[in-house]
C-alpha positions as CSV (number, residue, x, y, z in Angstrom):
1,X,-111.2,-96.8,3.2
2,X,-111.0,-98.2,6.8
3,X,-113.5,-99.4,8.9
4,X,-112.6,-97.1,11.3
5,X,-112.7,-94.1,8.4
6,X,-115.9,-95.1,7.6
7,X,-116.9,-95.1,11.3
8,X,-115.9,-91.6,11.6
9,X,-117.4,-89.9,8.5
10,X,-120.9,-91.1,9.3
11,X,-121.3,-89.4,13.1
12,X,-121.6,-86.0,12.9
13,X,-118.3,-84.3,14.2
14,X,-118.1,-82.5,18.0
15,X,-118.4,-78.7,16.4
16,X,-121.7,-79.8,14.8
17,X,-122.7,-81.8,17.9
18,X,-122.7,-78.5,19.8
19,X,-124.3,-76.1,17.4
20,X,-127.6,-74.8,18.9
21,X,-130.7,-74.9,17.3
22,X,-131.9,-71.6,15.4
23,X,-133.9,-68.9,17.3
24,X,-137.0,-69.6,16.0
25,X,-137.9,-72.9,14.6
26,X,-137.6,-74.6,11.3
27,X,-141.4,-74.3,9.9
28,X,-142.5,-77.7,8.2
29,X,-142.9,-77.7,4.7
30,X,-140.5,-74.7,4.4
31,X,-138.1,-76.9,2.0
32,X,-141.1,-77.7,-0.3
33,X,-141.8,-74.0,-1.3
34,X,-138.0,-72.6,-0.8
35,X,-135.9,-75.5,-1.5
36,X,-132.6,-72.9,-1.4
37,X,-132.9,-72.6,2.0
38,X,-132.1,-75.5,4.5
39,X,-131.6,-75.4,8.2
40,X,-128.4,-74.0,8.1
41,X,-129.7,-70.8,5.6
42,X,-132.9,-70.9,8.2
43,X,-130.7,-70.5,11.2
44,X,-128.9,-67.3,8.9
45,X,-132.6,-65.9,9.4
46,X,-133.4,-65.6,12.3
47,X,-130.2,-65.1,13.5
48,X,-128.1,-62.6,11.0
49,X,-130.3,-61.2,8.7
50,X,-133.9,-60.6,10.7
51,X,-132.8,-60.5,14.5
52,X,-135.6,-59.2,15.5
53,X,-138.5,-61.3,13.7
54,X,-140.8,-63.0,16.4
55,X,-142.4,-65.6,14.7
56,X,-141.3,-68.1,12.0
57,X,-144.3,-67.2,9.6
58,X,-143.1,-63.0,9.6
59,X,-139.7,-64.7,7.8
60,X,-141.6,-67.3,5.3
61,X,-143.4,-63.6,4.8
62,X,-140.4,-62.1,3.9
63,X,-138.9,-65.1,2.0
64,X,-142.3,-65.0,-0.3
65,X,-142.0,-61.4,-1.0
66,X,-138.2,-61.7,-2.1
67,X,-139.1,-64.4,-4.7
68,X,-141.9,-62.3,-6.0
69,X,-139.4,-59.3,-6.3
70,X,-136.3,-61.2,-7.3
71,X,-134.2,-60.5,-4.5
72,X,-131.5,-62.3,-2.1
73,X,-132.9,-62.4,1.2
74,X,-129.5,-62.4,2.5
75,X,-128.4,-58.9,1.1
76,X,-131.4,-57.6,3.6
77,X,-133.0,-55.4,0.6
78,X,-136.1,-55.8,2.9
79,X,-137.0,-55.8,6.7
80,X,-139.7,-56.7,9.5
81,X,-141.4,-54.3,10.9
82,X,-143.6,-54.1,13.7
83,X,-146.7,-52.0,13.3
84,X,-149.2,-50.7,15.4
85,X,-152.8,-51.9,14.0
86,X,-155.4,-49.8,15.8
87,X,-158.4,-52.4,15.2
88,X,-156.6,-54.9,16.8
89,X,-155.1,-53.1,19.7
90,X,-151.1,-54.7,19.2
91,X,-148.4,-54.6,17.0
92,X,-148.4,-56.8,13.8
93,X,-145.0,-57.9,11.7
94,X,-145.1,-56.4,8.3
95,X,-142.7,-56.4,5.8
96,X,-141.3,-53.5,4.1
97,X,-139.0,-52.9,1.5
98,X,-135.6,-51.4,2.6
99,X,-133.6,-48.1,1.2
100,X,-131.6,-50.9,-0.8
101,X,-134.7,-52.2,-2.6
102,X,-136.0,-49.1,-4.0
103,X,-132.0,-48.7,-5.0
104,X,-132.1,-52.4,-6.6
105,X,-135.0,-51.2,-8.1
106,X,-134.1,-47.8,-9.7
107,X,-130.9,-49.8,-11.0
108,X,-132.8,-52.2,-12.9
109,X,-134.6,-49.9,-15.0
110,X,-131.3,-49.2,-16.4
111,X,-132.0,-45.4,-16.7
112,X,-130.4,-44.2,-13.0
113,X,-127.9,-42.1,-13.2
114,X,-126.4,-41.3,-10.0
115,X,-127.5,-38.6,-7.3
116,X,-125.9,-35.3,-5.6
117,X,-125.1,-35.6,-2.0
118,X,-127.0,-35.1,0.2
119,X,-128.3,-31.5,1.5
120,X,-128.7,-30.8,4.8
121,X,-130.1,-28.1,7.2
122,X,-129.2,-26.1,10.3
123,X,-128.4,-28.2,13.1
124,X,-130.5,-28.5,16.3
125,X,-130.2,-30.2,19.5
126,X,-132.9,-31.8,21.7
127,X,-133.5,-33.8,24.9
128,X,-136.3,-36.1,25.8
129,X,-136.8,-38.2,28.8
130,X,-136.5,-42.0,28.4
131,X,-137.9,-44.5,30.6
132,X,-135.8,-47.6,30.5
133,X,-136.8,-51.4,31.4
134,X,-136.2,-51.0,35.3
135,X,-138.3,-47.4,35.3
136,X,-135.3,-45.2,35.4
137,X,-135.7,-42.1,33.5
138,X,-132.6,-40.7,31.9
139,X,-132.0,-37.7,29.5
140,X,-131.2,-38.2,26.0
141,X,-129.9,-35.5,23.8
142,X,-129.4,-35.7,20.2
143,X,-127.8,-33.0,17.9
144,X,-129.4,-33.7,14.6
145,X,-130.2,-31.5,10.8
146,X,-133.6,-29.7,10.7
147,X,-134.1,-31.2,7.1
148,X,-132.2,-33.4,4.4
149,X,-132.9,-33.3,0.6
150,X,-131.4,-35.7,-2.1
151,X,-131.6,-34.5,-5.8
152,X,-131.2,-38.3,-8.5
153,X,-130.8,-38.1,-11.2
154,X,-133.1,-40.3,-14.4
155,X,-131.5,-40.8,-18.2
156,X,-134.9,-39.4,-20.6
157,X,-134.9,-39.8,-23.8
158,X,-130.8,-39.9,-23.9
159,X,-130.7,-36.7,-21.3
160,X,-129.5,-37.3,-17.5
161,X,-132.4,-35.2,-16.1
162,X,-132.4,-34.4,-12.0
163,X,-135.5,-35.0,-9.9
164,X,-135.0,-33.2,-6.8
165,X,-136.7,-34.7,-3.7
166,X,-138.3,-33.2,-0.9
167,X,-137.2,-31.9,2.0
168,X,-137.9,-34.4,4.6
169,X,-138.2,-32.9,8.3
170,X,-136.6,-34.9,11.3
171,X,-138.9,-34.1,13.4
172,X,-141.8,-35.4,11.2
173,X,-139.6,-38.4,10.2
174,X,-137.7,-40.0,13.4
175,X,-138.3,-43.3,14.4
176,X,-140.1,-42.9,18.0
177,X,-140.9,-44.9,21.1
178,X,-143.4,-44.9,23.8
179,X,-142.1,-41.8,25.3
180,X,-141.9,-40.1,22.0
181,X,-138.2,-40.0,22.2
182,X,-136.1,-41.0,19.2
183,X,-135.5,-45.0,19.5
184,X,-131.9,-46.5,19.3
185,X,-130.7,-46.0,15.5
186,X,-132.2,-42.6,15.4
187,X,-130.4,-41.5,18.5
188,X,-127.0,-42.9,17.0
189,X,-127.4,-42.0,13.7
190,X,-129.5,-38.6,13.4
191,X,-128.1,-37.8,9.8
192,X,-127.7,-41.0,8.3
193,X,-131.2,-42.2,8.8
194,X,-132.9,-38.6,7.5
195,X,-130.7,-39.6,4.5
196,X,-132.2,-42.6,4.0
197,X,-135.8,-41.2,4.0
198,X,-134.6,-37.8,1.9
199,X,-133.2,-40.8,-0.7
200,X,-136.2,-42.3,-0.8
201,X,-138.4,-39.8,-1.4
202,X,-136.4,-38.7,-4.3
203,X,-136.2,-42.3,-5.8
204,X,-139.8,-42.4,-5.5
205,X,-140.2,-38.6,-7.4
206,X,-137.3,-40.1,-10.2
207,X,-139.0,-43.7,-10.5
208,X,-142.5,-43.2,-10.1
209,X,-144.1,-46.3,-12.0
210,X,-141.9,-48.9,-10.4
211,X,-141.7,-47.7,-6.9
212,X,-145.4,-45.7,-6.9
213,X,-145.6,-44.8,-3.7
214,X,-143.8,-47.3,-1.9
215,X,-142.4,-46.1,1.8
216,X,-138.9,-47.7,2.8
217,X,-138.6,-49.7,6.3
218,X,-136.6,-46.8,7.6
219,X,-139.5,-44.0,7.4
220,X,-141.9,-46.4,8.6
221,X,-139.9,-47.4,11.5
222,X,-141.0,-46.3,14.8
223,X,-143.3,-43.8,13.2
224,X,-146.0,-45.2,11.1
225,X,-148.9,-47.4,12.1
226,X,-151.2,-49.7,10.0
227,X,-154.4,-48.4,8.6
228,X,-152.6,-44.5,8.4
229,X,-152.3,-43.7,12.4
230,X,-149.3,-41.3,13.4
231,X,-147.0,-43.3,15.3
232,X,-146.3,-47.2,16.0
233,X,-146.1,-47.8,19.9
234,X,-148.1,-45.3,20.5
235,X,-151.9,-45.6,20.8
236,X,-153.2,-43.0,22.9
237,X,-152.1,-40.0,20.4
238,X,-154.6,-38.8,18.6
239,X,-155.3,-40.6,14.8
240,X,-154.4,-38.5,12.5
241,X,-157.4,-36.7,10.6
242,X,-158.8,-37.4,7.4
243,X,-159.0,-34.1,5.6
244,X,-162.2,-33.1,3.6
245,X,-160.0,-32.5,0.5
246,X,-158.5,-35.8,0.4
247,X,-162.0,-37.2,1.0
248,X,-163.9,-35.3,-2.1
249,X,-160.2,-36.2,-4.1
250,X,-160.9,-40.0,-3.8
251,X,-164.4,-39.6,-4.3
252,X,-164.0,-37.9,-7.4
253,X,-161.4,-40.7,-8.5
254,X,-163.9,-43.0,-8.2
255,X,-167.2,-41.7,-9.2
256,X,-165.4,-40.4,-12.1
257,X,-164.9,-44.1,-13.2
258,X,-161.3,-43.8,-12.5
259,X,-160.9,-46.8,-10.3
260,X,-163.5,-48.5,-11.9
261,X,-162.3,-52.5,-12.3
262,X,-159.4,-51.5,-9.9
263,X,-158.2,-52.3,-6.6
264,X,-158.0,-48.8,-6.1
265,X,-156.6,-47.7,-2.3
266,X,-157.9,-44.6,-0.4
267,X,-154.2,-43.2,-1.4
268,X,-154.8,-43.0,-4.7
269,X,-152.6,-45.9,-5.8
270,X,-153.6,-49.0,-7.6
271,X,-152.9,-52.0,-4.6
272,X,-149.7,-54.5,-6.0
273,X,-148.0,-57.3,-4.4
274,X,-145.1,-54.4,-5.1
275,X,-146.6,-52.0,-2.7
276,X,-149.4,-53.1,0.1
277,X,-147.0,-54.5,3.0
278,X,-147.8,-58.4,4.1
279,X,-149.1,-58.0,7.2
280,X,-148.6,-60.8,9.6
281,X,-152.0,-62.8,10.3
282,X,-152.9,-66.5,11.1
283,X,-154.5,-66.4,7.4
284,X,-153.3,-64.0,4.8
285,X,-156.0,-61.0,4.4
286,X,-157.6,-60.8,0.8
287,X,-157.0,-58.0,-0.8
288,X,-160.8,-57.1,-0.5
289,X,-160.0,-57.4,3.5
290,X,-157.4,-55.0,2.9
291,X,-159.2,-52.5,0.7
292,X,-162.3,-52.7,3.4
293,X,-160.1,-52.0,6.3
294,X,-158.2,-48.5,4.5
295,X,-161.9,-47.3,3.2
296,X,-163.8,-47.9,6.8
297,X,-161.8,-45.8,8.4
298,X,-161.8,-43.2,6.3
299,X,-165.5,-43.5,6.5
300,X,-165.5,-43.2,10.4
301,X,-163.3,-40.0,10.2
302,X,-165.1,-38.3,7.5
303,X,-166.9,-35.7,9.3
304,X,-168.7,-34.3,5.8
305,X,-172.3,-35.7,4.9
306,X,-172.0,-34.6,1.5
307,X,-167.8,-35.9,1.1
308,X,-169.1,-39.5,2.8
309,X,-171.7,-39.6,0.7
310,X,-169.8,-39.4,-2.5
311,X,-167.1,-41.6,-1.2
312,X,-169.5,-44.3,-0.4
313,X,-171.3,-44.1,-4.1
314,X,-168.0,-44.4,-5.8
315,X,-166.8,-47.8,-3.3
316,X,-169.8,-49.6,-4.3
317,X,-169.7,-48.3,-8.0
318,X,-166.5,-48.8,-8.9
319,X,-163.8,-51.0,-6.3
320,X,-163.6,-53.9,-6.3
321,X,-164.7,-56.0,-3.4
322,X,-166.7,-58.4,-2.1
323,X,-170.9,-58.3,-1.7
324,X,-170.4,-58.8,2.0
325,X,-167.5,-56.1,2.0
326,X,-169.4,-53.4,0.1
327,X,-172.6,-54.6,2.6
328,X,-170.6,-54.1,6.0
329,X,-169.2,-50.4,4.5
330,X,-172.9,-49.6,3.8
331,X,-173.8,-50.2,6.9
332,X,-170.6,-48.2,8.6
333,X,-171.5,-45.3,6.7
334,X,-174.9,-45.2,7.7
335,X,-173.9,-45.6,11.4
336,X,-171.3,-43.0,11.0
337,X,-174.1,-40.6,9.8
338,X,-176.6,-41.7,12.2
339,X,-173.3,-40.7,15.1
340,X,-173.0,-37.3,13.0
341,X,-176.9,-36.8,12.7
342,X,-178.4,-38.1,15.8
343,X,-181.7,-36.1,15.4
344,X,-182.2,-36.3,12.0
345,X,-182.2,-40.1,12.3
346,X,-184.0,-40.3,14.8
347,X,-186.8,-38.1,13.1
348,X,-185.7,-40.0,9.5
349,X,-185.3,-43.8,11.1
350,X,-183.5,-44.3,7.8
351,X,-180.1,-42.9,8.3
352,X,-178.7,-44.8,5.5
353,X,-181.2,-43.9,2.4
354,X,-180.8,-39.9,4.0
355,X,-177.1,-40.7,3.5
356,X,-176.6,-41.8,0.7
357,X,-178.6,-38.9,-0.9
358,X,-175.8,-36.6,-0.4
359,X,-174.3,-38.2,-3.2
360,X,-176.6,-37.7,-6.0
């Protein structure tokens, strides 16, 4: 080889010269725990596979829980989601698993056998009013299907047997914005996205030990927010409330020793790397954080002395969580009856022991 070859193949050629750097930047140490992906699979990232990712560490998220589940990043089985968290007042990235994972999923058991197409109902049509960035306000109209149900189907014991899924309601299920109006995808694609959801729910019904209750990024999308509030990028609505049967069902769970040595979560569900979504922090929340944070508010939205009592007695009995966790619950639930019961403890000064009494 020439001096002059071996001048050339050293300097990086003019195309790679003038290759901008990726959208967000390369995090240090990021070849260390995911040696598969360099700078050029990092600039894929942000760029191709999660556009819309705002911060490096919501992607190192993501990247963690693919290697946990076994899955290519790069075949977007899973997405970023921005999610309203009501403590904190502002959206946090989380990530979700997509439609395709809970497929990837069902697949691997070996047992799914296909599914019917899709069902849908009557078709309605609908305007809202959307504001857009320079404060115009312009009518949008959508023609979409009232409901969509999907019926899969799950080999047992050598039969194909069908689980038919719910009907999912567009209306419940569209992905929303500020102005309540369905955002960009939902607009375009009314029927494909109810679908999605009606697929999921079914997948969930067919495969209920590996995908427990496990939502897909499209029914979270624009209509979810973290710790069980009704819509993301919407605040002021009301919170949705906690109803007295789902209060006494929990409590029952748990006094009854059912959670008992379990990271039990207010929905019933044992908690899994599989299933809670990573929410985006500066530290990782434990999973005691996490447990805390779904149990207070259902202890500031129980409105029954005797249901919050109950509850309360089976958290500290039989969850798992830290003493300082199970202390600062114990004190929310006395203040929460002390806010229901003004003038009994004021007469009582002891609105926690009157509490807790409704329990025994």
């Amino acid at each position: 080889m020439t001096t002059g070859d071996t001048t050339r193949s050293s300097k990086p050629s003019s195309g790679d010269a003038n290759i901008p750097p990726p959208r967000l930047p390369y995090p240090t140490g990021l070849e260390t725990r995911f040696p598969e992906i360099d700078r050029g699979a990092w600039k894929a990232l942000t760029e191709a596979v999660f556009p819309a990712a705002r911060t490096p560490q919501s992607i190192v998220l993501a990247l963690t829980y693919c290697k946990a589940r076994k899955l290519d990043p790069f075949k977007r089985t899973i997405h970023i989601v921005p999610i309203w968290d009501s403590q904190r007042k502002c959206e946090v990235e989380t990530v979700w698993p997509g439609i395709a994972e809970l497929r990837t999923t069902a697949f691997r058991t070996g047992d799914y056998a296909g599914r019917d197409k899709t069902e849908f109902g009557d078709e309605c049509e609908e305007s809202w009013q959307k504001t857009d960035r320079d404060g115009n306000s312009q009518e949008i109209r959508v023609k979409f299907p009232q409901w969509a149900q999907v019926t899969v189907y799950r080999i047992v014991k050598g039969q194909r047997v069908p689980f038919v899924g719910p009907k999912v309601y567009w209306r419940e299920s569209y992905g929303r914005t500020k102005s309540n109006c369905p955002n960009d995808m939902w607009a375009k694609r009314p029927y494909g996205q109810l679908d999605k959801v009606a697929e999921a729910g079914a997948l969930r019904g067919a495969f209920p030990e590996e995908l427990g209750s496990e939502y897909a990024a499209e029914e979270v999308e624009g209509s979810f927010t973290w710790h069980g509030r009704p819509a993301i990028e919407a605040p002021t609505e009301q919170p949705k409330q906690i109803t007295h049967s789902r209060v006494e069902s929990l409590a029952d769970r748990l006094v009854g020793g059912n959670g008992h040595n379990a990271e039990c979560s207010p929905d019933g569900e044992q908690v899994s790397a599989s299933s809670e979504p990573l929410a985006l922090e500066s530290q990782e929340p434990s999973r005691s954080d996490v447990l805390e944070q779904e149990y207070a508010g259902m202890i500031d939205e129980t409105q029954d002395d005797a249901a919050a009592g109950k509850l309360l007695a089976g958290i500290l009995a039989n969850v798992e969580l830290s003493d300082a966790a199970k202390e600062r619950l114990s004190k929310r639930s006395n203040d929460s009856w002390k806010r229901r019961n003004p003038a009994a403890a004021a007469k009582t000064g002891n609105g926690r022991k009157q509490q807790q009494s409704f329990a025994k």
